[in-house]
C-alpha positions as CSV (number, residue, x, y, z in Angstrom):
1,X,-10.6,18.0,-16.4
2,X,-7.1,19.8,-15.8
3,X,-5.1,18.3,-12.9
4,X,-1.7,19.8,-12.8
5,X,1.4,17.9,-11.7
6,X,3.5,18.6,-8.4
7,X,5.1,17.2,-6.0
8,X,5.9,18.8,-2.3
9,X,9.7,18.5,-2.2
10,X,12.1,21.1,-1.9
11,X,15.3,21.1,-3.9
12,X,18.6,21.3,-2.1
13,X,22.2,21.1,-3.6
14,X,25.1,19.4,-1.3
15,X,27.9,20.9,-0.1
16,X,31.1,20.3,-2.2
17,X,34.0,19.9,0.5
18,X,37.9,19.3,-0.5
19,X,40.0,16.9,1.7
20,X,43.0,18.0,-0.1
21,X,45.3,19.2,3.2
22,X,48.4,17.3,4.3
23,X,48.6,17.1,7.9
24,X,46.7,15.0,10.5
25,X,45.4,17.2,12.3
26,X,43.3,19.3,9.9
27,X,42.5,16.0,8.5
28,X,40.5,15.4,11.7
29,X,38.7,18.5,11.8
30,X,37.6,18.5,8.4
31,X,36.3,14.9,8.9
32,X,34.3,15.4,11.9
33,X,32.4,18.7,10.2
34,X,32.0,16.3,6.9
35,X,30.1,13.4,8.8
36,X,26.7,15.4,9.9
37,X,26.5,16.8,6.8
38,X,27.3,13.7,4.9
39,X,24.4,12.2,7.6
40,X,22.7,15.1,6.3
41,X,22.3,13.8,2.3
42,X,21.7,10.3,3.3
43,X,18.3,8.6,4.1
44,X,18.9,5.1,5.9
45,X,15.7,2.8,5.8
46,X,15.4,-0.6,6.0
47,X,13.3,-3.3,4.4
48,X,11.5,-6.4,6.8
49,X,11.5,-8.0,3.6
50,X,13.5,-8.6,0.8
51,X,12.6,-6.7,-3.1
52,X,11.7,-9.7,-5.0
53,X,11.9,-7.7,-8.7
54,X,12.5,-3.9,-9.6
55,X,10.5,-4.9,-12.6
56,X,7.3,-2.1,-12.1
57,X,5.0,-4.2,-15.0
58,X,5.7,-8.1,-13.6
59,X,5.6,-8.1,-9.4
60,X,3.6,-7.0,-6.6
61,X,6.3,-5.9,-4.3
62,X,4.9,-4.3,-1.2
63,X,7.8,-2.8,1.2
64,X,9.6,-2.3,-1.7
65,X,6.8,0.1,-3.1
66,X,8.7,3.0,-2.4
67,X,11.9,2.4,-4.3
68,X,10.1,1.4,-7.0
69,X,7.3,4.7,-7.2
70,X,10.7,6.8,-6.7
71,X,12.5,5.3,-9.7
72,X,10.1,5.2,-11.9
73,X,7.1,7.4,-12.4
74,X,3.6,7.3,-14.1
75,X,0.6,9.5,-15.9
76,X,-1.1,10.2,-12.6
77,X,-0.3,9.9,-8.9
78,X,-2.4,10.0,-5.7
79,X,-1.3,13.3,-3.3
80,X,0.2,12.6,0.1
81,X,-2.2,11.9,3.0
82,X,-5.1,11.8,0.4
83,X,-7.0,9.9,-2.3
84,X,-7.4,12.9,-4.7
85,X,-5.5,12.1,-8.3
86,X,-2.9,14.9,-9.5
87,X,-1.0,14.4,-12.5
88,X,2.4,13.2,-12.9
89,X,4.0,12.4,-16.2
90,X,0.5,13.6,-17.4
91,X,0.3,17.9,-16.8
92,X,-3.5,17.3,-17.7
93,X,-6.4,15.4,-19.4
94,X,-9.6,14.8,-21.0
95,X,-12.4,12.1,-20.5
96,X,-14.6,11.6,-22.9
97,X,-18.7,12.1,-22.5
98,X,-19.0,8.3,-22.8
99,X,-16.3,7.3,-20.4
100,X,-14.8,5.4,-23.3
101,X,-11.5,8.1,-24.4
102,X,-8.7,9.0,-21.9
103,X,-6.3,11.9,-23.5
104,X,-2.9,12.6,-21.6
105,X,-1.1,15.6,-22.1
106,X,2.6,14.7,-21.2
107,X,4.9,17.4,-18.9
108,X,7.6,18.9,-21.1
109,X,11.6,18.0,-20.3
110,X,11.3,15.1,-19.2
111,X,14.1,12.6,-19.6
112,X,15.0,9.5,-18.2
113,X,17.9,8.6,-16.8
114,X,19.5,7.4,-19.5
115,X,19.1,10.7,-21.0
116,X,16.2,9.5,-23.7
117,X,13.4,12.2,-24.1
118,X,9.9,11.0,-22.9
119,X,7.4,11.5,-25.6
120,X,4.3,9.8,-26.3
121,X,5.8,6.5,-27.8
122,X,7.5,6.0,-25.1
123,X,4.1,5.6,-22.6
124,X,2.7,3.4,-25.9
125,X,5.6,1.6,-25.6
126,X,5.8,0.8,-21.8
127,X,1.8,0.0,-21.5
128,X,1.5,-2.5,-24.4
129,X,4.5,-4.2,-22.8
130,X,2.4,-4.4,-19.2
131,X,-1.0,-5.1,-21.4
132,X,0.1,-7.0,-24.3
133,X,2.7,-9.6,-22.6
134,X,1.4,-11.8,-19.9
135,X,2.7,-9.9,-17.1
136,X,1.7,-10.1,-13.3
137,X,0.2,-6.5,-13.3
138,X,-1.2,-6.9,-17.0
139,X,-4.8,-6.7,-15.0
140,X,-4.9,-3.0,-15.1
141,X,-4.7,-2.5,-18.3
142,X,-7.2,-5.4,-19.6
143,X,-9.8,-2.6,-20.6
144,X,-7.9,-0.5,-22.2
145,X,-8.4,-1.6,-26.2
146,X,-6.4,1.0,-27.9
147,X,-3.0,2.7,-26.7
148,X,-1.7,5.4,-29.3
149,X,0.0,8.8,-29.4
150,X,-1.3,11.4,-32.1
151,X,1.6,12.9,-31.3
152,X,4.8,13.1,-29.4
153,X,3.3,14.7,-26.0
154,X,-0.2,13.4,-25.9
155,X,-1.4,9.7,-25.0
156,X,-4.9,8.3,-25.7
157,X,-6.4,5.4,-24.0
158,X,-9.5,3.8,-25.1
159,X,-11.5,1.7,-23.1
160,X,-13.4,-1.1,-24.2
161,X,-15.9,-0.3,-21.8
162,X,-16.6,2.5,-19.4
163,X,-14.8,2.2,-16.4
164,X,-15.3,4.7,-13.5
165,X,-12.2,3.6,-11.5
166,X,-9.8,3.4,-14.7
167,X,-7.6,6.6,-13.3
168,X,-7.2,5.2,-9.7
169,X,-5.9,2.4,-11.4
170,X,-3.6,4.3,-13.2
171,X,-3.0,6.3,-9.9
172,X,-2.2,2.9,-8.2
173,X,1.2,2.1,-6.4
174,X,1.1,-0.8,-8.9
175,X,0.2,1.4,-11.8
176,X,1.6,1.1,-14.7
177,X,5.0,3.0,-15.1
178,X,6.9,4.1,-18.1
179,X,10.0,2.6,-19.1
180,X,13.2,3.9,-21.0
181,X,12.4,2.3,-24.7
182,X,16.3,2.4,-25.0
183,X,16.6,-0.1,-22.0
184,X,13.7,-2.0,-23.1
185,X,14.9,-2.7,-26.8
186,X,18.7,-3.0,-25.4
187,X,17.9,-6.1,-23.0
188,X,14.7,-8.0,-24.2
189,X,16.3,-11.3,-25.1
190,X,13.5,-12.1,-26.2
191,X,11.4,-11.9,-22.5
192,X,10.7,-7.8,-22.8
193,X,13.4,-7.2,-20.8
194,X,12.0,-9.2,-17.6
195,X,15.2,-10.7,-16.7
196,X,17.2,-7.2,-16.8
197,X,14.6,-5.4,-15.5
198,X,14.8,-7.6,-12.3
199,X,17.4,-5.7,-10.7
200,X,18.1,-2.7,-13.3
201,X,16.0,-0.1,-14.2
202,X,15.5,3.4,-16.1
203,X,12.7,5.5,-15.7
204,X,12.0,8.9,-15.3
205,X,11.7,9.2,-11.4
206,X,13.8,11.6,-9.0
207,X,16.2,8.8,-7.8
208,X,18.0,6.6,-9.8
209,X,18.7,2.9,-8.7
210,X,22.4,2.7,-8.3
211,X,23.1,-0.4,-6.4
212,X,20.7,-3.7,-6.0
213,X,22.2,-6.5,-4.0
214,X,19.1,-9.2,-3.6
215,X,19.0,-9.9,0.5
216,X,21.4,-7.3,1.3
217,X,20.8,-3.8,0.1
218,X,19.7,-1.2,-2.0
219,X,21.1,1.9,-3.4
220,X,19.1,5.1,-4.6
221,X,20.9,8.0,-6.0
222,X,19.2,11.4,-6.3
223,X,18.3,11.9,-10.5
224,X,20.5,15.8,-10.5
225,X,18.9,16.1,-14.1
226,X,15.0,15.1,-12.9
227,X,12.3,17.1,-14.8
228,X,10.6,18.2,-11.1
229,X,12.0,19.7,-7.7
230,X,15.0,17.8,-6.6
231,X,14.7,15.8,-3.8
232,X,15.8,17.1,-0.2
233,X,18.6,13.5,-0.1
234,X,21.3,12.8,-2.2
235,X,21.3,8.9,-1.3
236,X,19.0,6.5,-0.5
237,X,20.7,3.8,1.2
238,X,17.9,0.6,2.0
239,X,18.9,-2.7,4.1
240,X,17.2,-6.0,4.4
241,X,16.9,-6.2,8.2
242,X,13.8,-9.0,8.9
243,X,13.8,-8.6,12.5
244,X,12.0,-5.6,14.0
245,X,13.8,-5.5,17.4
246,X,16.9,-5.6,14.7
247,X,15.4,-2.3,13.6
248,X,14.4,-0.6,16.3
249,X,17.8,-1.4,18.0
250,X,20.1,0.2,15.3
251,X,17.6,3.1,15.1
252,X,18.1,3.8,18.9
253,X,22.0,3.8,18.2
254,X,21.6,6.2,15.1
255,X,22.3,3.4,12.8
256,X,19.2,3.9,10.4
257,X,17.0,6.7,10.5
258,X,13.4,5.5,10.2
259,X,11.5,2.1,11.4
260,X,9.0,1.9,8.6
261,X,6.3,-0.6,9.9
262,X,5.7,-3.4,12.6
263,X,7.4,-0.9,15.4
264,X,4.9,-1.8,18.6
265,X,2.3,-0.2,19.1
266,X,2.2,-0.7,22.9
267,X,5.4,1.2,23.0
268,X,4.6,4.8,20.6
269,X,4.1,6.2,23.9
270,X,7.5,6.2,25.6
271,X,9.8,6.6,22.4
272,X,13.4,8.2,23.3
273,X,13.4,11.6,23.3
274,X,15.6,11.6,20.5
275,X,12.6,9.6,18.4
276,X,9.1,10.4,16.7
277,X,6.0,9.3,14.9
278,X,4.6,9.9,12.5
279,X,1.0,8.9,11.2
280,X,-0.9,9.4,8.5
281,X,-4.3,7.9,6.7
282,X,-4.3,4.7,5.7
283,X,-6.4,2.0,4.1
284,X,-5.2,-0.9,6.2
285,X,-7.9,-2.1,7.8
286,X,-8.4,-5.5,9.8
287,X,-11.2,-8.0,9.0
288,X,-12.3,-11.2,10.3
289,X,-13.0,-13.7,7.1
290,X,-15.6,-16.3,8.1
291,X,-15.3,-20.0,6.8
292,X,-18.5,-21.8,5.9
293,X,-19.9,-23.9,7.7
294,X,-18.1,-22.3,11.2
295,X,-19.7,-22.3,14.5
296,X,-20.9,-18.5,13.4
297,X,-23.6,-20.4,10.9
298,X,-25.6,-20.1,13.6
299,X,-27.3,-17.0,13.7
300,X,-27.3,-16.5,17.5
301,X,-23.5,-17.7,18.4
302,X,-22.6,-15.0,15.4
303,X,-24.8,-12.2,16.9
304,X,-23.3,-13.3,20.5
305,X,-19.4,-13.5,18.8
306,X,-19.9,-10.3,17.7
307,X,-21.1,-8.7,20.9
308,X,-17.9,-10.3,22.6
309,X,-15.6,-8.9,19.3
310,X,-17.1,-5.8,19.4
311,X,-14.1,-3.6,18.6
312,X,-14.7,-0.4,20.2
313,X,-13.9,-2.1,23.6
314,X,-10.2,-2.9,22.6
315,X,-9.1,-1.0,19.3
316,X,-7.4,1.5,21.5
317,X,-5.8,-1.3,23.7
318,X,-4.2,-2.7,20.6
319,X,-3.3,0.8,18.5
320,X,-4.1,3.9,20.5
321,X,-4.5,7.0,19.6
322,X,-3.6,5.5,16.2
323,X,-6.8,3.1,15.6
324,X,-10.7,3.9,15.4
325,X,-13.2,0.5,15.1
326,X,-14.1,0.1,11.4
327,X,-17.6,1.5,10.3
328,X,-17.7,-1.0,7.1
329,X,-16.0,-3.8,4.9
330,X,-14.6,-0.8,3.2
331,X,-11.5,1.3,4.3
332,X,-12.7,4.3,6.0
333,X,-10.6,6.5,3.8
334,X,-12.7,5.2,0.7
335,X,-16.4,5.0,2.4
336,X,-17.0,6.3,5.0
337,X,-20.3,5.1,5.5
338,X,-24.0,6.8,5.9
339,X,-25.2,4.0,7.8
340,X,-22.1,2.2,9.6
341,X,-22.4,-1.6,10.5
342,X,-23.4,-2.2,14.3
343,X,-22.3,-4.5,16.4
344,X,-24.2,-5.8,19.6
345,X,-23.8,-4.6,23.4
346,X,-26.2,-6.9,25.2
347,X,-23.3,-9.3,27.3
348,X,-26.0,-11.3,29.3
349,X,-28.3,-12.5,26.2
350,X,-24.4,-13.5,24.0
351,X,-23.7,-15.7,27.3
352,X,-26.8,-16.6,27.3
353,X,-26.9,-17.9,23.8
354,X,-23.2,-19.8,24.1
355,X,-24.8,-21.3,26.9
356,X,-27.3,-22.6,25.1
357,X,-24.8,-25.2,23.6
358,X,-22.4,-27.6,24.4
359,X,-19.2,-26.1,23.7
360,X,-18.6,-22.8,21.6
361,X,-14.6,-23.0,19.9
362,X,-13.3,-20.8,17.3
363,X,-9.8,-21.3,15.8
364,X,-8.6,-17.9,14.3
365,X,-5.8,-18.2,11.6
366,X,-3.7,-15.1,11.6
367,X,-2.1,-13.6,7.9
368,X,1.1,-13.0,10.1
369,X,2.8,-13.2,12.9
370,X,3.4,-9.5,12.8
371,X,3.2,-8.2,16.1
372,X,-0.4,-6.6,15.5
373,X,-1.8,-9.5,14.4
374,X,-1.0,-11.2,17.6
375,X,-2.0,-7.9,19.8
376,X,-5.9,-8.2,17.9
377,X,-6.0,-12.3,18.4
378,X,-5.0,-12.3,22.2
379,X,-7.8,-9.3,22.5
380,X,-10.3,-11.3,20.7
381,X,-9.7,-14.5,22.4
382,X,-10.2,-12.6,25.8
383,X,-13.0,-10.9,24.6
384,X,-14.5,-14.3,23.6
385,X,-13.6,-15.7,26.8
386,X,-16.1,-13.1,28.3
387,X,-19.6,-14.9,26.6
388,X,-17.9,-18.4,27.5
389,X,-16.6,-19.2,23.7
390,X,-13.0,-20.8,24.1
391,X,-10.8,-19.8,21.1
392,X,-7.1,-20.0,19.9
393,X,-5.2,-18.3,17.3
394,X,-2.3,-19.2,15.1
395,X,-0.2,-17.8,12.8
396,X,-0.3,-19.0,9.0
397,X,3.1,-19.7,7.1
398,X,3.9,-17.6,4.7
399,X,1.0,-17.6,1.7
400,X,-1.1,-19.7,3.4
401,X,-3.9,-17.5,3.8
402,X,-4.3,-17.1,0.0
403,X,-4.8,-20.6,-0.5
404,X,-6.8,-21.5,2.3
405,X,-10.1,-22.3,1.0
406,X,-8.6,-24.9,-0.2
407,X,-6.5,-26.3,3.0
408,X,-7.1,-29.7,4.9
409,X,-8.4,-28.0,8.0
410,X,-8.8,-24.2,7.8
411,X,-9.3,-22.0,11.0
412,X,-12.6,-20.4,11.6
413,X,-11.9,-17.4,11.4
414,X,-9.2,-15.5,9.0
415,X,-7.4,-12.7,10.4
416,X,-6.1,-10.4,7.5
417,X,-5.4,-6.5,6.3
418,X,-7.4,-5.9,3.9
419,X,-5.8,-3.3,1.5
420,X,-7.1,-2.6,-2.1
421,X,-4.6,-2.2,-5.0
422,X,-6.4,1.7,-5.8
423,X,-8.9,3.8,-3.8
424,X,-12.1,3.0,-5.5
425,X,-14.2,0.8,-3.9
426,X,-14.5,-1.1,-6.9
427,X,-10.7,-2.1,-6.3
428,X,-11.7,-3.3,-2.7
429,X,-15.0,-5.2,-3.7
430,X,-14.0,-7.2,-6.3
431,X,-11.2,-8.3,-4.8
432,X,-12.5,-9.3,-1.4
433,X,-16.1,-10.1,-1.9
434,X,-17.3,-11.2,-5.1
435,X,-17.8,-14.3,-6.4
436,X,-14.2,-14.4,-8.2
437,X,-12.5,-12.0,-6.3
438,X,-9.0,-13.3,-6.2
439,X,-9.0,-12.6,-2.2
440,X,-12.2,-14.0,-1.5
441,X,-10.5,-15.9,1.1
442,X,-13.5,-18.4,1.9
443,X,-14.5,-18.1,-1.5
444,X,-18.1,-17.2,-0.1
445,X,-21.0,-16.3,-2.8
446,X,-23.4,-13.5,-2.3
447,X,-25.1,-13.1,-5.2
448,X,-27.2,-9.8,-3.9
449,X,-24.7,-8.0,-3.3
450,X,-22.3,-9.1,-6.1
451,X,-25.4,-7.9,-8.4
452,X,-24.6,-4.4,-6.4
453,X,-22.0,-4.1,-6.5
454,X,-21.5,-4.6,-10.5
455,X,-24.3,-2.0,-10.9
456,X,-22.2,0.7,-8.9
457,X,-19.4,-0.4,-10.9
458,X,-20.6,1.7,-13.7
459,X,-21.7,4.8,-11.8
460,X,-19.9,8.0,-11.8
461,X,-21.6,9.8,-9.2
462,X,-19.1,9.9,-5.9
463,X,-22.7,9.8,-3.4
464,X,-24.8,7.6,-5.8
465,X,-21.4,5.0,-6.1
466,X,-20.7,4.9,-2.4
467,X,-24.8,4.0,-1.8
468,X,-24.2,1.0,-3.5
469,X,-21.0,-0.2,-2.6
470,X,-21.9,0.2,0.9
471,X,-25.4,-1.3,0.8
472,X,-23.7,-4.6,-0.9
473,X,-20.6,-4.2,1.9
474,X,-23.5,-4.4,4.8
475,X,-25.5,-7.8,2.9
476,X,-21.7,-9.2,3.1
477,X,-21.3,-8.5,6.9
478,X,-25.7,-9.4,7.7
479,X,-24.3,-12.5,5.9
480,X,-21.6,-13.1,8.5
481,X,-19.1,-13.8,5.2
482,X,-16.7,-11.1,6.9
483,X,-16.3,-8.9,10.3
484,X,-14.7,-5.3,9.6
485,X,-12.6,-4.6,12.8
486,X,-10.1,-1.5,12.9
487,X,-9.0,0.7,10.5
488,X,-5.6,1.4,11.5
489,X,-3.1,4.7,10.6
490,X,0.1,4.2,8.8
491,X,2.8,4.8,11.5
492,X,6.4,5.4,10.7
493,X,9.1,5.9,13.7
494,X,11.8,7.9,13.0
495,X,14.4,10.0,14.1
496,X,13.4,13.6,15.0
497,X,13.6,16.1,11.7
498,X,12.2,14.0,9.6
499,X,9.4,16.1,7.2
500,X,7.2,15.6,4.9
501,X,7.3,11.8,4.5
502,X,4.8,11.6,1.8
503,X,2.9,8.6,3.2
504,X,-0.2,7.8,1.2
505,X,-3.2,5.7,1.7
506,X,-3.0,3.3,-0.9
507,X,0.5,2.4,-0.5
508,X,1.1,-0.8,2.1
509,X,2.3,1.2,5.3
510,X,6.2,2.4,5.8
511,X,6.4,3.1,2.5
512,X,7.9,6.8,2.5
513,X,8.2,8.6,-0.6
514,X,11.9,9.9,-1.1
515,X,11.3,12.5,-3.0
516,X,9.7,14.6,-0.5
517,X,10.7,13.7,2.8
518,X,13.5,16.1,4.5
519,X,15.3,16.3,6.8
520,X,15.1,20.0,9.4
521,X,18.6,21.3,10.0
C-alpha cells in the first residue's frame, strides 16, 4: 500500500508594510490600509471550553482538537470531509500478509520547530513515551509489541496481534503524535515531560503554539519553515468564550470570525447577510441509552415508545436541512447499513398499548444542556405525549453521564452523542456496546452480539466487516439496550470567505483545521 501525503492548503506570504513616516496624517492612511490586511493573516475562533492540556499523549481534549492536530502532526491522517487514510509524517507504507508488521516510510525535511530533524528515532521515541508510561491515550498503542527504526527514515510497528483498525487508530484525532526528542529530554523531571508539555509544545505541525494562557487564550503562529504548503494565516488567535450568545454576538460585530459549534439550529436559516455555514460529514450521531429495568422492559410500551420517537417525524424540526434519522447504532459515515433499523408507524395500537397500563413515565437524562440536546428532549417529550406516555428531561452536571450506572436514581433514558475515537466500527462498538466498553453507559450485556462483534474484529474485508458489525448493532437495538436517533452534520458559522475549513468526520464538531482553511480576498 502507497498512500502519499498532502494536505489542501495554499501557501501565502504576508505583506511586509513600513510605518516609518513622520506626520499624522500619512500615519492614518497607512493604518487604515494595514488593518484589512492585518484582518487578512489572522483567524479569530473561540473555544466554549477551556484546553485542559496541550499534552497530545496524556488528555482527551475535544474543542481543543484543532490546536492540538495543527501543532503537532502524526504518521497518517484522515482527508477532509472523508474517512479515507492519507499519509502524513508517513509518505507511504507496508502491511504485512499476516497483519502483524506495519513499515512507515518518513517524508523527507521535516523539522520541528525547534529546528531538530525528524528521523525515525524520533517517532520510536514519542510512541514508547504514549505506550510505555501510563498515559491517558496509552490505549492505542497497547497492541503494538515492538516500535523500532532500521533506520533513520523508516518506522516499524509490530503488533502483537492482528488488528484491522490499527491505522484508523493511528489516523485518530487522538492518535499518537510525535514529539521534539530535544523538548522531551530537556523537561522530563522525571514525569516525561507531562508537566511542560501541559502548556508548551514542539512538534512538527504548520503552526507553532506561541502563547497559552489557561481560561483566557491561545496563540498559534504560522510554522514559516514547515516541511508542507504553508498555511493560508499567519495567526491563530483562540478565546475561551463559554457562552454561545457570547459568540454569536461578537461574530455579528466582526469580533471573531467563526462560531465553531452549538450556534442554533433553528436559526441557520436567517443568518446576516454578512454570515455563512458551512457543513460537512460528521459522525455525531444521537442515541437514546436505555437503563435496565425501565418502563421500556416491556416489550409493547418499547415497541409503542418507539412508534412515538420515531425520528423521521422531527429530525428536520430539530436540525434541518442538516440532520437525516439514523439508519443504525453506528455513524452513518462508518455503516451505512444493508438493512437499516425500523421503527414503528402504527399510532392507534402504541396508544393502545400505554393504555393498557396505569401510568407510562419516562425520565430522559440529557449529556448537556447544549442547545440540541434540549431541541431533541422537548421533541421527544411531545412526541411521547402523542401515545399518552408523560416524560421529562433534565440536563446532567458535568460527567455525570459517564458514571451513571452507578447513580442513586438514574433517568430512563440517556441522551448522548455518540462519537467514536477512529472510523472503524470496531472503535464505535467496543466503546458503546460491549460488555466492557468504557461508555457502556447502562453497562448492559449482550453476549450475541459481543461474540459478533469480536469475530468482525478480525476481519479485513470492508463488506464482510460491516455484515457483522451491523448484524451485532441490530441485536443491541431488538434488545432495546439503545435507540439510534439522528446523525447530525458538523456545522460551523462563519463569516463570508471562509474556504476550505478542513472539517472531518472523526473530529468532535467545530474543530477547523488551520492549515487549510482561507480566507477569499
Amino acid at each position: 500500500m502507497h498512500i502519499r501525503s498532502h494536505r489542501t492548503s495554499r501557501s501565502y506570504e504576508p505583506r511586509k508594510l513600513s510605518l516609518g513616516l513622520l506626520l499624522l496624517g500619512p500615519v492614518l492612511a497607512l493604518l487604515s490600509f494595514i488593518a484589512p490586511a492585518y484582518a487578512q493573516e489572522v483567524l479569530r475562533v473561540p473555544y466554549v471550553a477551556d484546553i485542559g492540556t496541550f499534552d497530545p499523549d496524556n488528555g482527551f481534549e475535544i474543542g481543543g482538537m484543532s490546536a492540538i492536530n495543527n501543532v503537532y502532526e502524526g504518521l497518517v491522517e484522515y482527508e477532509p470531509a472523508s474517512t479515507r487514510i492519507v499519509g502524513l509524517l508517513a509518505r507511504n507504507w507496508e502491511i504485512s500478509d499476516d497483519g502483524l508488521i506495519y513499515t512507515f516510510h518518513l517524508a523527507e525535511g521535516v523539522k520541528f520547530h525547534d529546528g531538530t530533524p525528524l528521523n525515525a528515532a524520533a517517532v520510536v521515541n514519542s510512541f514508547k513515551r504514549r505506550r510505555d508510561r501510563g498515559l491517558i491515550l496509552s490505549y492505542f498503542l497497547a497492541n503494538v509489541k515492538d516500535i523500532r527504526a532500521p533506520d533513520d527514515s523508516t518506522v516499524v510497528l509490530a503488533l502483537d496481534h492482528a488488528q484491522p483498525s490499527f491505522l484508523d487508530a493511528l489516523a485518530s484525532p487522538w492518535g499518537p503524535k510525535v514529539i521534539s526528542p530535544k523538548a522531551l529530554a530537556q523537561h522530563d523531571n522525571g514525569d516525561f515531560g507531562t508537566t511542560w508539555l501541559n502548556e508548551h509544545a514542539v512538534g512538527t505541525g504548520p503552526f507553532k503554539l506561541a502563547e497559552f494562557k489557561h481560561g483566557e487564550h491561545y496563540v498559534l503562529e504560522r510554522n514559516e519553515d514547515y516541511w508542507g504548503d504553508k498555511p493560508f494565516f499567519r495567526e491563530v488567535q483562540i478565546s475561551v468564550v463559554p457562552d454561545i450568545s457570547q459568540q454569536i454576538l461578537q461574530l455579528q460585530a466582526g469580533a471573531i470570525d467563526a462560531v465553531p459549534i452549538n450556534y442554533p439550529f433553528s436559526q441557520l436559516g436567517s443568518l446576516p447577510a454578512n454570515i455563512e455555514a458551512t457543513a460537512a460529514p460528521s459522525t455525531t450521531l444521537f442515541e437514546l441509552f436505555v437503563r435496565p429495568g425501565s418502563p421500556l422492559d416491556d416489550a409493547d410500551i418499547r415497541k409503542a415508545v418507539l412508534t412515538a420517537i420515531n425520528p423521521s417525524l422531527w429530525a428536520k424540526d430539530a436540525f434541518g436541512r442538516f440532520a437525516t434519522a439514523a439508519r443504525s447504532p453506528y455513524p452513518r459515515i462508518i455503516i451505512d447499513p444493508v438493512h437499516p433499523v425500523e421503527f414503528p408507524i402504527d399510532f392507534e395500537a402504541a396508544k393502545a398499548a400505554i393504555a393498557k397500563h396505569d401510568e407510562v413515565s419516562l425520565v430522559i437524562g440529557l449529556h448537556s444542556a447544549a442547545p440540541s440536546y434540549g431541541r431533541i428532549a422537548d421533541l421527544l417529550i411531545a412526541q411521547l405525549a402523542l401515545i399518552g406516555v408523560k416524560a421529562t428531561a433534565y440536563a446532567l452536571p458535568s460527567g455525570a453521564a459517564f458514571a451513571i450506572k452507578n447513580a442513586a436514581n438514574p433517568p430512563d433514558l440517556l441522551l448522548t452523542i455518540v462519537n467514536p475515537d477512529a472510523a472503524h466500527p470496531e472503535n464505535h462498538a467496543k466503546v458503546f456496546f460491549t460488555k466492557d466498553a468504557v461508555l457502556n453507559f447502562y453497562g448492559r450485556v449482550l453476549a450475541e452480539a459481543d461474540a459478533i462483534v469480536e469475530q468482525a474484529g478480525g476481519v479485513i474485508d470492508v463488506k464482510k466487516r460491516n455484515a457483522l458489525y451491523e448484524k451485532a448493532g441490530r441485536m443491541y437495538f431488538d434488545a432495546g439496550f439503545v435507540i439510534p436517533l439522528v446523525d447530525v452534520d458538523d456545522v460551523v458559522v462563519h463569516v463570508k470567505g471562509l474556504k476550505d475549513l478542513g472539517l472531518r468526520p472523526v473530529f468532535p464538531p467545530g474543530n477547523i483545521d488551520f492549515a487549510t482553511v482561507r480566507r477569499d480576498p
